[in-house]
C-alpha positions in Angstrom: 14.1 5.6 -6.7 15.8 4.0 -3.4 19.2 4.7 -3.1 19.7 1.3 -2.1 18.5 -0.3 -5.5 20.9 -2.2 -7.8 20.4 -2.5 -10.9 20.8 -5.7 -13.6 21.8 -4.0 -17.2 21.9 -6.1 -20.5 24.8 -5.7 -22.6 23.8 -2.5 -24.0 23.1 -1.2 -20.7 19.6 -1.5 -20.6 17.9 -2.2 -17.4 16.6 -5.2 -17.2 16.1 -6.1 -13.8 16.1 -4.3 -10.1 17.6 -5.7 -6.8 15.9 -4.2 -3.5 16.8 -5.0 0.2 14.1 -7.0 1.6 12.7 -4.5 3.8 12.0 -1.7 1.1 10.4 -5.2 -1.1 8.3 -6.1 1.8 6.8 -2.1 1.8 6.2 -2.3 -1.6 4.2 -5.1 -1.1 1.9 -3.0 1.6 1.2 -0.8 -0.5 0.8 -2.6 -3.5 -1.8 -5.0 -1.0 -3.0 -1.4 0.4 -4.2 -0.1 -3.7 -5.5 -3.7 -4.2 -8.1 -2.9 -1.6 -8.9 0.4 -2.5 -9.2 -0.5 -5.5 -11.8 -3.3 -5.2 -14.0 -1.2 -2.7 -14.0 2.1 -4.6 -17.5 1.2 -5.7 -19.0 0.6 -2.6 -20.9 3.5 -0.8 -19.7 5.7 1.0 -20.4 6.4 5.0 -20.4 10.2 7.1 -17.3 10.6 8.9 -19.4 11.0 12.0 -21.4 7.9 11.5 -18.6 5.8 11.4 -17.3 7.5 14.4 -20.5 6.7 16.1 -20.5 3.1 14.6 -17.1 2.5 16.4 -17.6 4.1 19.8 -21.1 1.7 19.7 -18.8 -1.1 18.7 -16.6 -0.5 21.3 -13.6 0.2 19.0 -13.3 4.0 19.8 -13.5 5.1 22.8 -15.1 8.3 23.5 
């Protein structure tokens, strides 16, 4: 857990709620975004490391 996070309790002390800077909520958010995406491709085939090497450098996005 952050060092930075606060924490709301309830009267018996139970946590109830968290308070993070905005930065550290914003990076949660990437990576929550980031799993998202993973998640909803994990069932799409799969391509050889070198062919998608190759697929870039043809694209123009890799140089070689």
């Amino acid at each position: 857990m952050s060092p930075n996070a606060q924490f709301v309790t309830d009267e018996t002390g139970k946590r109830t709620a968290v308070l993070l800077p905005i930065a550290e909520y914003e990076h949660l958010l990437e990576d929550f975004h980031d799993l998202a995406a993973v998640a909803e491709r994990r069932k799409e085939p799969t391509v050889p490391h070198e062919q998608f090497l190759e697929e870039l450098k043809r694209d123009g996005l890799l140089s070689d």
